[in-house]
N, C-alpha and C positions, 0 to 999 in steps of 0.2 A: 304389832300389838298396840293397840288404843287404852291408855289408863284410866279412861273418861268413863271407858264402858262398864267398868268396874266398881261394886260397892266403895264408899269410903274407907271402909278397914284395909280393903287390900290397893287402896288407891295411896291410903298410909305409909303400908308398906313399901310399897314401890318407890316411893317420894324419898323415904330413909333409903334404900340401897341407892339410889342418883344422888344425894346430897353424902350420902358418907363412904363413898366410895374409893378410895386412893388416903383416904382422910383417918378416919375407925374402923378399922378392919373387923373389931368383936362385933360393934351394931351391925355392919354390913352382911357380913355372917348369918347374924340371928334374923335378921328381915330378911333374906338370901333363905332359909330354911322355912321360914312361915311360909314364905310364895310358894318355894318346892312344894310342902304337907296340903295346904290348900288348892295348889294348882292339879295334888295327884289324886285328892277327894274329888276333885270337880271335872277331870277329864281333860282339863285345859293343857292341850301343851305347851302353847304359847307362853302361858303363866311358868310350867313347870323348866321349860327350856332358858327363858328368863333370867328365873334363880338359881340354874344352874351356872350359865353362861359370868354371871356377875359375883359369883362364891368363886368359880373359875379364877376370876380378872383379879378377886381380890388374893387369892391365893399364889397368883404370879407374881402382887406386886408384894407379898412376903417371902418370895423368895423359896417355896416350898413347892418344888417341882410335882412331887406325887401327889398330894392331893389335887394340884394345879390341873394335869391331866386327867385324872378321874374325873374331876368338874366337868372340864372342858368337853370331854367325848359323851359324857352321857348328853351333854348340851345341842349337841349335835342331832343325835336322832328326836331329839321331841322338836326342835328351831325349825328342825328338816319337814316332822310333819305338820306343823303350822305354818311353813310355808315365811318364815320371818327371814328372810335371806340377808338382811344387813348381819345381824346377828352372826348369821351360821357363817358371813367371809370372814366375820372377827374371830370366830374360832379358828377358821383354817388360817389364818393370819398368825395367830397366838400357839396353834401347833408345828407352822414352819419352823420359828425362832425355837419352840421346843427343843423338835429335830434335829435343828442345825446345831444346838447346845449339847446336843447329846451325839455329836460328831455324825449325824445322817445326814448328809448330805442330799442322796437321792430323793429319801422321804419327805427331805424338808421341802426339796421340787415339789415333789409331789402334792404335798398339802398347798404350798401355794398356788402352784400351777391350777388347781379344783377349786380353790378360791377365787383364784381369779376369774374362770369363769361363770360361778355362779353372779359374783359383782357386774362383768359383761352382759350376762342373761336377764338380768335385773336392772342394771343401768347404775350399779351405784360406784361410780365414778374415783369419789375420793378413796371409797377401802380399795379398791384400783389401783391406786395410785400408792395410798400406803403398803400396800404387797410388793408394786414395782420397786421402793426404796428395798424394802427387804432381800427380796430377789438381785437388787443390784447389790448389798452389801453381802451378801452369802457367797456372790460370783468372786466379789474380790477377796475375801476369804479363800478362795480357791484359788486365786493366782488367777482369773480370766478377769482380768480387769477390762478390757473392751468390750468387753458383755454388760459388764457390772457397768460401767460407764451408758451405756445404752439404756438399760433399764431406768437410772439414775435422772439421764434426760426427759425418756416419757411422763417419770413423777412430777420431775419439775417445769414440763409444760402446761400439766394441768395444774400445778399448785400457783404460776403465777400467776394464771385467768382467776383464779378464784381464791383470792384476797380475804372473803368472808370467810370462808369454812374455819371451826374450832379448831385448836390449833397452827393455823396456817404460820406463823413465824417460828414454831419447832420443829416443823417438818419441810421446811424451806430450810432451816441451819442443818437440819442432820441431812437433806438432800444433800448440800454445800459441801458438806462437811466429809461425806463418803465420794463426792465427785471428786474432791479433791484428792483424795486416798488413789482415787483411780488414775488421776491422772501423775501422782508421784511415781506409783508404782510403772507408768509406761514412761516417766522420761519425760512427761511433758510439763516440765517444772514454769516453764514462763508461762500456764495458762492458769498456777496455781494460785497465786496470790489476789486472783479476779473470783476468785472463791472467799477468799478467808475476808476479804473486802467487805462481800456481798453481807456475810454473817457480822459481823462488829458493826457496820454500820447502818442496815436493817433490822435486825431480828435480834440483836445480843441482850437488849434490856429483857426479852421475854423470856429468855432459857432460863432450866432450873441448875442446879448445880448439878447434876449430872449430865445434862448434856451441856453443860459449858466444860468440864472436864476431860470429854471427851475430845470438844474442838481442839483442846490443850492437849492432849497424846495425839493428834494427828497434826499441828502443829510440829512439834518437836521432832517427829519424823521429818515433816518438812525442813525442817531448816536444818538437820543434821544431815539430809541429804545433798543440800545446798550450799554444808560447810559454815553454817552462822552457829559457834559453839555457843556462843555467850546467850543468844536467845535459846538453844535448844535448851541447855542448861536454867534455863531463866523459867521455861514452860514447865521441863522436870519438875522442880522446886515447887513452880502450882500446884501440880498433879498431886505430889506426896502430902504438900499442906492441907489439901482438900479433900484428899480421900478418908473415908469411914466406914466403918460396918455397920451402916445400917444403909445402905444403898440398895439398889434395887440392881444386881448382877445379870438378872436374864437378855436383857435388852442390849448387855455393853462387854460380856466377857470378852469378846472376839479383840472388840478396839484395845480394850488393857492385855492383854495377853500379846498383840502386835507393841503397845508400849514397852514392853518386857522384856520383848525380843529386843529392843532399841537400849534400855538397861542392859545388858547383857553385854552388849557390844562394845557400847559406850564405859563401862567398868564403872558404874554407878553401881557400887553395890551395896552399900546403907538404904538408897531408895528401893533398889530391886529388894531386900531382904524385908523393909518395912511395908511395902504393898502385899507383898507374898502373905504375908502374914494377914493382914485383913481379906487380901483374897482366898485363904481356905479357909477362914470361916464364914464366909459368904457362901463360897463353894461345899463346904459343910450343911448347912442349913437346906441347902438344895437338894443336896441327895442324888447329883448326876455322876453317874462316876467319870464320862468323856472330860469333865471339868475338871475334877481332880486329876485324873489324868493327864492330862494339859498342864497342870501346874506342878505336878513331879517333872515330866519332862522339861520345862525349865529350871528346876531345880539339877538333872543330870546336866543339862547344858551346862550349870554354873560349878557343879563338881567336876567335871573333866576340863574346862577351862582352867581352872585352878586345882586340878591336878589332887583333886580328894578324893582318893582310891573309897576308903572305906563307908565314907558318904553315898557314893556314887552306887558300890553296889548295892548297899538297903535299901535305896533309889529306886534303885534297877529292878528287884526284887519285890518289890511292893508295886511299883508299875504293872509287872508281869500278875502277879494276883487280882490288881484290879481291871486288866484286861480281859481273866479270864470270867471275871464277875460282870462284863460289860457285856462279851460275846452272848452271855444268858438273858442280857439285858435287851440286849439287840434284837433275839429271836422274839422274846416279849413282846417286843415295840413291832414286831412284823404280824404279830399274832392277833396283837389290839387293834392294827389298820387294816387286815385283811376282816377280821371281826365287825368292826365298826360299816367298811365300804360292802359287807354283804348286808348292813342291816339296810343301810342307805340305799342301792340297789334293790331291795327287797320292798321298801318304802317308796318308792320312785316308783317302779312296775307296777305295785296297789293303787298307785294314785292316778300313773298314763289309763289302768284298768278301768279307772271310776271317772276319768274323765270320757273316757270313750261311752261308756253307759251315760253320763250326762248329756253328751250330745246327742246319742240317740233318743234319751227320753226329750231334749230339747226341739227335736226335728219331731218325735213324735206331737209335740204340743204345740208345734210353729205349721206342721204340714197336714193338709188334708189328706187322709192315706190310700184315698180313691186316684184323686189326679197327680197327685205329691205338688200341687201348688201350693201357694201358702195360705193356711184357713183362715178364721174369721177374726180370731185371739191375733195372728199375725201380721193383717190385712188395721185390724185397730190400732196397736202399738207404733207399723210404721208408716201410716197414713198421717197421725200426728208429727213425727220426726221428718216427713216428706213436706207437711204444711209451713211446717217452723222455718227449713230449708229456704224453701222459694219466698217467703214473707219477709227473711230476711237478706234474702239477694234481689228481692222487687222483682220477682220472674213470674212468671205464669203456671199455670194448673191446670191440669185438663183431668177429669172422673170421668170413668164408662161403667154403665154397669148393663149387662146384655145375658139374655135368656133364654134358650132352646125352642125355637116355635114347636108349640103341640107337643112337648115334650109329654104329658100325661096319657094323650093317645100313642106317642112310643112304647112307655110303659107295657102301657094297657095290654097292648097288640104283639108286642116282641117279647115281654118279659124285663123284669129285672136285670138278668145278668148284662142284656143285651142292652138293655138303659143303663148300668153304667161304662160298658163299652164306649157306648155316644158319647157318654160324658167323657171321657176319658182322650178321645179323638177330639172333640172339642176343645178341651184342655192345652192338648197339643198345639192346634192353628196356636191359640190365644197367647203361650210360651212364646213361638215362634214369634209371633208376629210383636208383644213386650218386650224380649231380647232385644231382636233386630233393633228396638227405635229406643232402647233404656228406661225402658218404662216398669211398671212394677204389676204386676196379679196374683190373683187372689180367687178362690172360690167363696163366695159370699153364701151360700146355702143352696140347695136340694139343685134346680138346673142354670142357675143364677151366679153370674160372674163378675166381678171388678177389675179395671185397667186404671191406672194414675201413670197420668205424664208429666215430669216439669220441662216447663221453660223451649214451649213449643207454641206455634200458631194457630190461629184457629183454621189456616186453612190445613195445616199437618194434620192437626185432628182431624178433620173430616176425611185428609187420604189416607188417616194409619184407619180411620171405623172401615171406610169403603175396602181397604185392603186385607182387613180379617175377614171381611163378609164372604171376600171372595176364595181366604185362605181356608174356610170353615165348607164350602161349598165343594169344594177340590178334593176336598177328602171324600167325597163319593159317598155319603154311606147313604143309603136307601129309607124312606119313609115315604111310605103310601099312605099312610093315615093322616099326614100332613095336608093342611087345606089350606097352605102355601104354595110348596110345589114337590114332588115327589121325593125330593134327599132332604136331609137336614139342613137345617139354616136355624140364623140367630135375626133376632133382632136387637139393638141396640140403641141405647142414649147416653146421650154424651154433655157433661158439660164442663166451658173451658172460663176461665177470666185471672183476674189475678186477684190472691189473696187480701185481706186485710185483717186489722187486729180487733173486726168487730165480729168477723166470721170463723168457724170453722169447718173445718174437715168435712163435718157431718151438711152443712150445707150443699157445699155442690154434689156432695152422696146423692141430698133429697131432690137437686136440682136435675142430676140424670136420672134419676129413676120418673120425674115430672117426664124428659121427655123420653122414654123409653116409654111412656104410657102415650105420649103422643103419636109414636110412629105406630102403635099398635092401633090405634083409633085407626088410620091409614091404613099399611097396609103390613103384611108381617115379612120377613128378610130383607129387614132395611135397616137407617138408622136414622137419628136426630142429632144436631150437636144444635143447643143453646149456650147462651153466655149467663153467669154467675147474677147478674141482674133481668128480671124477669121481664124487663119492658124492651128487652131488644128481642128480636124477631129469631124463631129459630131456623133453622134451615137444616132441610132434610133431602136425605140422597134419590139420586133417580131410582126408579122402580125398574127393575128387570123384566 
């Protein structure tokens, strides 16, 4: 979508949802709804997919799952039919981390996985690369940290080439920052510290405080796997000072809930009880219940470690209820993607449908439907684009234009049908023999043909004219009304030199068709080839 193309009032708009985006969620919002109302009057889905996609973005980043999704998916089918693909991998991007929040693991594949190859199909490189951090931090989430480690790598070969892109020092530290996760989790502790390095001393003045808290729960793991109490201890103490409700949850649950795990163990439990506390009201405003879920089960962890029967079961008990509230939740979430990927499916087949009718009205409007050479509209277009070519590689040009001898007393005497038969057969040598030598044809009108060759000699030209003459002759077809010689023949002109930026196209057109008038003066089933300047001599084929 181009903003430019657009009146000032919704050029307005747009400008407020880019500048108040992460920033005013209520303007974002309300310019987020004029584009949708405007975009749904006017047909545009690019406009309507838009305002959907960025009421979506803003609704993630308050932490309000349901409306998030509702956004997100309708965003999807109008991005899909305007063809805006950065867009539509931001969405599948932003329904992975959904998914994976809502403990789907498969689906969250799933939406990435379809993300990522619309980005591949498209070339867009970086949402590429932000799906592979994803995908790598989902994998270790799962315990496949060599997975997750792989994915992790791909992101950050393409993040270090590419230095410019927005963001580039957030997405370098949370690269870092989940490499390193992966590589604690295999054991590979002496490769960790060339991680947290990278981050402090590149990239840490750019991070927000949420993701510098984050580096600070995967720290603490580290070093309590390494036995440094006093720093883990030291990172702890960060965490808790830093933490608030009003953070943005969707992005980071996974990494605090493995800090938690790490609280738990470690018998930190004023920390563990005062996060807990900010994380369900986070997880509150979300509305996911896998999240809440997640956070009772550490709550039973911490009642049965400490031995609190009666905690543990209203725990226990309220767990089971909201799992049974998830399972309906779940089928839901199967109901809305099998939903959504038949609209998208359905959109796709309408569109392969109407590109296939475009090509064919395109060959209709590019091909003569007698010879299926290319007609006159396609013989202009790329006879220009063939001038440009050679003028700017200093190469040469050679034009033929050639014409049926006695083609009217054909007509005349055989009929029509049988007159475009010849043509048709004519056609054929003329393919042939442009094929073979890379040249390009054309029907130019009624028995009247065009050849362009680049970047050949004048003496090629005179053996590609002599060798259609005689590919044209071989087809046998019979004309007695000919006052040449009893089958059909052409005669031909041809002219060859090399362009300049005072001529065009249209010149050496006129310049064979001069000697295609010449060989007729002579004699007919022959040809001419002169050169683009009128004062060199032309030279014409032997006579049969």
């Amino acid at each position: 979508m181009e903003p430019s193309t657009y009146n000032d009032i919704v050029q307005h708009w747009i400008n407020q949802v880019l500048t108040n985006r992460g920033k005013d969620a209520e303007t974002s919002l309300k310019f987020c709804q004029d584009i949708i109302n405007y975009g749904l009057r006017n047909g545009d889905n690019a406009l309507v997919g838009f305002g959907y996609y960025y009421s979506g973005e803003t609704y993630y980043l308050l932490n309000d799952g349901a409306h998030f999704f509702e956004e997100i998916s309708k965003a999807l089918e109008y991005l899909d039919n305007a063809q805006e693909w950065e867009l539509m991998g931001k969405c599948y991007n932003f329904l992975g981390i959904w998914a994976t929040n809502r403990g789907n693991t498969p689906v969250a594949l799933d939406y990435y996985l379809n993300g990522i190859g619309y980005c591949r199909r498209n070339h867009l490189y970086q949402m590429e690369a932000t799906m592979n951090i994803n995908v790598g931090a989902m994998n270790n989430q799962v315990h496949r940290y060599a997975e997750g480690q792989a994915y992790l790598e791909q992101a950050l070969d393409y993040m270090k080439s590419h230095p410019e892109q927005e963001g580039y020092h957030t997405y370098m530290a949370i690269i870092y920052e989940n490499l390193a996760k992966s590589l604690i989790f295999q054991d590979k502790l002496h490769d960790v510290e060339e991680m947290f390095y990278q981050i402090y001393h590149k990239h840490w003045n750019y991070l927000d405080d949420m993701d510098r808290l984050l580096v600070w729960c995967t720290e603490a793991i580290y070093f309590d796997r390494t036995g440094q109490v006093a720093k883990r201890d030291m990172r702890i103490d960060e965490v808790c000072k830093h933490m608030n409700d009003q953070m943005p949850i969707l992005d980071s649950f996974a990494d605090l809930y493995e800090f938690m795990e790490l609280l738990l163990e470690t018998d930190r439990d004023v920390a563990f009880w005062s996060i807990i506390d900010i994380l369900e009201k986070l997880c509150g405003n979300c509305n996911i219940i896998h999240m809440q879920m997640e956070l009772i089960s550490l709550k039973i962890s911490f009642y049965r470690k400490h031995e609190q029967s009666a905690e543990y079961l209203q725990a226990a008990g309220l767990y089971y209820e909201l799992a049974q509230i998830q399972d309906r939740e779940t089928q839901d979430m199967i109901n809305n993607i099998l939903n959504l990927r038949r609209s998208l499916e359905t959109a796709n087949r309408m569109r392969e449908e109407m590109e296939v009718q475009n090509r064919i009205l395109m060959e209709k409007s590019e091909l003569d439907p007698l010879t299926k050479l290319a007609n006159r509209f396609r013989l202009n277009d790329y006879s220009e684009e063939i001038y440009r070519r050679t003028l700017q590689g200093e190469g040469t040009i050679a034009v033929e234009i050639l014409d049926v001898d006695y083609f009217k007393e054909f007509n005349d005497n055989y009929g029509h049908q049988a007159g475009d038969n010849c043509l048709k057969e004519v056609a054929m040598a003329i393919r042939a023999v442009a094929e073979e030598h890379k040249g390009f044809c054309a029907r130019y009108g009624g028995d009247e043909f065009v050849i362009i060759y680049e970047n050949l000699s004048k003496e090629d030209a005179l053996a590609y004219a002599a060798e259609l003459k005689h590919r044209v002759l071989e087809r046998k077809v019979p004309h007695e009304f000919s006052k040449a010689i009893p089958w059909v023949s052409i005669s031909q002109g041809l002219c060859w030199g090399y362009p300049t930026e005072e001529m065009r196209v249209g010149d050496f057109l006129h310049r064979a068709d001069e000697m295609l008038y010449r060989v007729k003066q002579v004699t007919r089933n022959n040809y001419c080839v002169g050169e683009i300047e009128e004062s060199e001599e032309a030279l014409v084929g032997p006579k049969d």
